[in-house]
N, C-alpha and C positions, 0 to 999 in steps of 0.2 A: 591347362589352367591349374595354378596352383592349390590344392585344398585349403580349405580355412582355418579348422584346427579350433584350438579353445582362444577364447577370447587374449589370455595373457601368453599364447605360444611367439616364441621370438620368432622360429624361420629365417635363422642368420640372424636378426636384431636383437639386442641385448634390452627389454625395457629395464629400465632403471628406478630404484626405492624410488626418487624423490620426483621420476616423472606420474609415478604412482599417485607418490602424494599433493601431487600439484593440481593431478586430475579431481583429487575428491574434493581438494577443497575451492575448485571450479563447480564443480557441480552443486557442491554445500553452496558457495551464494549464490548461483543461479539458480537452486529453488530457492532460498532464502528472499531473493530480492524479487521475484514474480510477483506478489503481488504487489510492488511497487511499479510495476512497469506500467499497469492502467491509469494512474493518477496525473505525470507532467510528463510531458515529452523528453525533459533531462532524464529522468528515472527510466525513459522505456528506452531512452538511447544507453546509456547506460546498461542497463538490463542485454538488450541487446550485444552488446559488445563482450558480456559475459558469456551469454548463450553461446555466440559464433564461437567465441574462441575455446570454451569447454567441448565444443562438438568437433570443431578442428582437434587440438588437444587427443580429443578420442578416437579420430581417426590414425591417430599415429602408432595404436597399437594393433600389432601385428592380424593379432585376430580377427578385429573389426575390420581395418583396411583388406585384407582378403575376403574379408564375407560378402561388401558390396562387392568389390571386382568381380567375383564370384556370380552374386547373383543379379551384377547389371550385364554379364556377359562382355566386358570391357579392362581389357591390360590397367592396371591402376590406377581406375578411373578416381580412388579415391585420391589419389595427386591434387589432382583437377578441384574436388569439391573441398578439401583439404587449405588448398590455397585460395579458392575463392570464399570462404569462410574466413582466412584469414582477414582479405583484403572487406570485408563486411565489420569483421570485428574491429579492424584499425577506422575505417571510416566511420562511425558508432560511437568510436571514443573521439575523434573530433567532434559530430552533432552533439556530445554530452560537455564535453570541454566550451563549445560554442553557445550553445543555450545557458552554458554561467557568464562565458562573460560578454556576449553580445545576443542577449536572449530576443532580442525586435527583429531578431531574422525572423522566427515563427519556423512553421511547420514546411514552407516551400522547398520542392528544388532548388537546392544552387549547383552552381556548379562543378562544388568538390565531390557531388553525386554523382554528376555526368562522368566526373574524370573515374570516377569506380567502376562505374559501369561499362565506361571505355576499357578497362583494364582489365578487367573479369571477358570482357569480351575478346582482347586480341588473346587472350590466358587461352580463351577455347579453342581458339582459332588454331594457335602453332600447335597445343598439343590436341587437336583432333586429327589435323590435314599434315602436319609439319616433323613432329616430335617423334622419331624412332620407338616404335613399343611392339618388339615381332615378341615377345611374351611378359611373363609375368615377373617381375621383379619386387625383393622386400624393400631396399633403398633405392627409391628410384633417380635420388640426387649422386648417389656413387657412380651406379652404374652408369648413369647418362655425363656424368662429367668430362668438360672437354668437347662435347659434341655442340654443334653451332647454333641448332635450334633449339634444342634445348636448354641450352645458358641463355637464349636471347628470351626464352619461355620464363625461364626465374628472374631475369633480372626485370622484367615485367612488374613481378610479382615483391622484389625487394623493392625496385626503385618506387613502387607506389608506395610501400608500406613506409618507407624511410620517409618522405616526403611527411605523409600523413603522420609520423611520429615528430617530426621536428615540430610543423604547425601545432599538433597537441599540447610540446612543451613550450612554446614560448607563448601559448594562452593559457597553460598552466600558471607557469610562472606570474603573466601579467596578472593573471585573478585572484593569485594569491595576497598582490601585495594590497587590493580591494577588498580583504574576506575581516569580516569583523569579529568572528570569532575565533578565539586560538584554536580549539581542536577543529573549525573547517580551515583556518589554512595549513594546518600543518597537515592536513589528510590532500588537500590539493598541490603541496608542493610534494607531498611523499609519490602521487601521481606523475608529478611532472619529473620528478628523477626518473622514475618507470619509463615513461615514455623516454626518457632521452637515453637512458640502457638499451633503450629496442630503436633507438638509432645507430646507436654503438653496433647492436648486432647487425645491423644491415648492411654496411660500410663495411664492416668483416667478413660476410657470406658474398658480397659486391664485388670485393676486391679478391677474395679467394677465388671466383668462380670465373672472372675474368684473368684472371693470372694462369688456370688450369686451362683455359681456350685460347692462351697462346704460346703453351707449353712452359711460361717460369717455374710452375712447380706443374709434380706427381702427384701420385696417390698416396705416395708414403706420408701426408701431411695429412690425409683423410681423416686419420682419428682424430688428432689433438685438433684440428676447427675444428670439429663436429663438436667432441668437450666443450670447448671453447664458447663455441655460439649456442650449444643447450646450456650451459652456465650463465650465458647473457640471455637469454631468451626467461629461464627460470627467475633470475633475478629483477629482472621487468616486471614480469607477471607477479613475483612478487610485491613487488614497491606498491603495482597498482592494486592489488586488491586488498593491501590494507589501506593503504592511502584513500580506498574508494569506503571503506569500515569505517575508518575512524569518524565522520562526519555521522554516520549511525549511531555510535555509541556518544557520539556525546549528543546528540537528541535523546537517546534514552536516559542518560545520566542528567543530563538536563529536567526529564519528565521526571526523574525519583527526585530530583534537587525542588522542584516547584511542589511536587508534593507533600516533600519536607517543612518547606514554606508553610503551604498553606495551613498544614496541622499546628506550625507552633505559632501565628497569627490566630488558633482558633479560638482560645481564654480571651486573647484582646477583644475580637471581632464581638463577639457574645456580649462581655461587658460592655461596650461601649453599644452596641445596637439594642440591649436592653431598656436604654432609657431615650433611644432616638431609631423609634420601628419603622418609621417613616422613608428613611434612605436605605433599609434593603432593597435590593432590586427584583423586582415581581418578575424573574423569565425562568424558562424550561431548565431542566436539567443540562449544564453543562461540562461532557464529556472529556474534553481535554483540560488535564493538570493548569496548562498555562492558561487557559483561559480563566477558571477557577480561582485561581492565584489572582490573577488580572480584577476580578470581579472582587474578591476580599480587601484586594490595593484598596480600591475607587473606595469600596463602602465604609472602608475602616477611618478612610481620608475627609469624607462627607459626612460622619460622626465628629469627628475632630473637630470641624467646620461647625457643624451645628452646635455642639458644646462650647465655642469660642467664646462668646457671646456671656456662657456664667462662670466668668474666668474675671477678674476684677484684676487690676494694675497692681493693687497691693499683694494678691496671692502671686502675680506672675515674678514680683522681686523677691518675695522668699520663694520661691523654688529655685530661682536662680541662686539663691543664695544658699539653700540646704544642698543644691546640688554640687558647688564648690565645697560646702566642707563636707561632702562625702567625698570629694575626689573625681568629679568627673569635670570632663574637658569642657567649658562650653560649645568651643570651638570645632570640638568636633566629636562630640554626643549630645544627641534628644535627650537630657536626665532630666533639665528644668519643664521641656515640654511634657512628657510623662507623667513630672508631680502636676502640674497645674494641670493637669484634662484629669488625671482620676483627680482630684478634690474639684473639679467642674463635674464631672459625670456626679460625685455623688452630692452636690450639689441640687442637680436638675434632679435627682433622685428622689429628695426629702421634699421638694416641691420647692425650690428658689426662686426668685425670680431673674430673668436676662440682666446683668449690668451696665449701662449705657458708658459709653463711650471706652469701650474694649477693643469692636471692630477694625480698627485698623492694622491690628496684626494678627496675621492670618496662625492658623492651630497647624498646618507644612511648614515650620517655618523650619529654614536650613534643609527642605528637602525640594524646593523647585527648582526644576532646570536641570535635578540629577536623570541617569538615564535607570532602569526600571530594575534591573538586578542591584545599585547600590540604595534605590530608593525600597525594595523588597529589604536589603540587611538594615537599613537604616529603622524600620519598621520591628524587624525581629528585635532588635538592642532596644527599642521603645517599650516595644511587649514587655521584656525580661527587666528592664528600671521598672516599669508600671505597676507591676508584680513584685514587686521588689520588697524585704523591709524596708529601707530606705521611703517609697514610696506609703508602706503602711505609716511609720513613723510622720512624715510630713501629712496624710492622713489624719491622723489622732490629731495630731496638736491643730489641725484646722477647724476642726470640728468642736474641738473643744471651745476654741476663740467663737465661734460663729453660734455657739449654744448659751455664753456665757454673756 
């Protein structure tokens, strides 16, 4: 049995900077993403597909892969768990691909499980009982190339995983063209390219390795695949683990964007809930940004509402009309709604009373129907006219007329 050595000893293998670097940043989101894996079953499939394939991944260097063989008592046993890790990590990325876009399967067996299982199974089968191993070898795809059971042991192992990549990218692809947000779909097709580089490479290590079991080619062609298919291999693993990022970071950038929101909604919110205490909403602390935000919408919306009401026909056509000669659009800015709710809020302020027959035009006006981020900027452009000079000046002279 061969000794083990230090973790980064080659023993005939060359490891390589960027398989180095592939390894850490496998491991960086596979603890990064842990504590996502308890929450949905996409996230722990997912999760999982990292895991297998960062631990696979590490079995490839020379140290580790001798340490178990070493100490299971077993010729390269780490082949075996190497490549059954893989075919976990490809099955993993379909259950996470499948839970987007046909998530009412649930949590059951189907049967692209069975077929893993099948596969991890005849995996064991030819190399325990079948596969040549009278010792210890550091590649054990060189040395065994050519031989019959052995090739029929990897193509086991390609032909599942090939399968299993193609089904991942053409529900990549279809989820993508359903994803409403631009940074998820651009992180799910940057996925579904991945996945279809690790088809590319299976088709290349397929046909290589059936070509060497019937003598078209040697060994002299050993390097350039192996180059070959660790360059497609790396570039997969790359696509997919930003492509699996990017949908993170724009939840996060999202969470700084709502909370951007909510802050410059907060002079509005204030003023206008100041003279209408009645429609805050009485609940607990709540801890997510969007919901927050959500909660400022409603109440900023339901002042507006209640202020509608000491808004008179006459104020509502000068502010349409101050807001034209200051230069705003009607069409498409709140500037007229802005001046009439502050000269309503200070209105209800000095003690007014309701003016009859206002009600029929609601204080959202030009904002129903939008969907919740253009009705959040429409809001922010409200705040900043409302605050405005523009808004103090329409102010003043209101006030003046209604004292005088």
């Amino acid at each position: 049995m061969t000794p083990s050595g230090t973790l980064f000893e080659t023993h005939g293998r060359e490891v390589k900077h960027v398989e180095i670097a592939v390894l850490i940043m496998l491991w960086a989101v596979t603890v990064w993403r842990g504590p996502s894996a308890v929450r949905t079953v996409k996230q722990r499939a997912l999760w999982t597909a990292f895991a297998a394939l960062t631990l696979s991944m590490t079995l490839r260097l020379p140290g580790v892969m001798h340490a178990l063989d070493e100490w299971a008592g077993v010729n390269n046993l780490s082949t075996l768990v190497k490549h059954c890790l893989g075919v976990i990590a490809a099955g993993a990325v379909v259950d996470f691909v499948v839970a987007i876009a046909r998530p009412e399967t649930g949590r059951r067996l189907r049967a692209r499980h069975y077929v893993a299982l099948t596969a991890m199974a005849v995996m064991a089968v030819l190399f325990v009982f079948f596969v040549p191993r009278p010792h210890e070898v550091t590649d054990f795809s060189k040395e065994n190339a050519g031989n019959g059971w052995a090739t029929a042991y990897y193509l086991v192992f390609v032909v599942y995983l090939g399968i299993a990549m193609a089904i991942a990218t053409r529900l990549f692809w279809g989820s993508a063209r359903h994803a409403s947000a631009r940074w998820l779909r651009t992180g799910v097709r940057l996925m579904g390219i991945g996945t279809a580089v690790g088809v590319l490479y299976t088709l290349v290590r397929f046909g290589y390795m059936t070509t060497r079991l019937t003598g078209l080619t040697d060994g002299t062609s050993d390097i350039a695949v192996d180059d070959t298919t660790d360059a497609l291999k790396y570039l997969a693993i790359g696509f997919i683990l930003v492509g699996s990022s990017i949908p993170a970071f724009g939840v996060a950038w999202r969470t700084v964007q709502d909370g951007r929101r909510h802050r410059q909604l907060q002079p509005l919110w204030q003023d206008l809930t100041a003279v209408t205490p009645d429609i805050v909403l009485r609940t607990g602390l709540l801890r997510s940004p969007r919901l927050r935000l959500y909660r400022r919408v409603i109440e900023i919306r339901d002042a507006s509402l209640a202020l509608d009401a000491y808004a008179g026909d006459d104020i509502r056509v000068r502010a349409r009309s101050a807001a034209l000669r200051a230069g705003f659009d009607p069409a498409t800015s709140p500037a007229a709604e802005a001046l009439w709710t502050r000269a309503a809020r200070e209105g209800k302020a000095r003690g007014a009373l309701p003016v009859a027959g206002t009600q029929e035009q609601p204080a959202a006006e030009g904002m129903d129907g939008l969907d919740f981020t253009t009705e959040v900027d429409k809001l922010v452009q409200f705040a900043r006219i409302y605050h405005s000079p523009v808004a103090d000046e329409f102010l003043t002279s209101t006030s003046q007329e209604a004292t005088a």
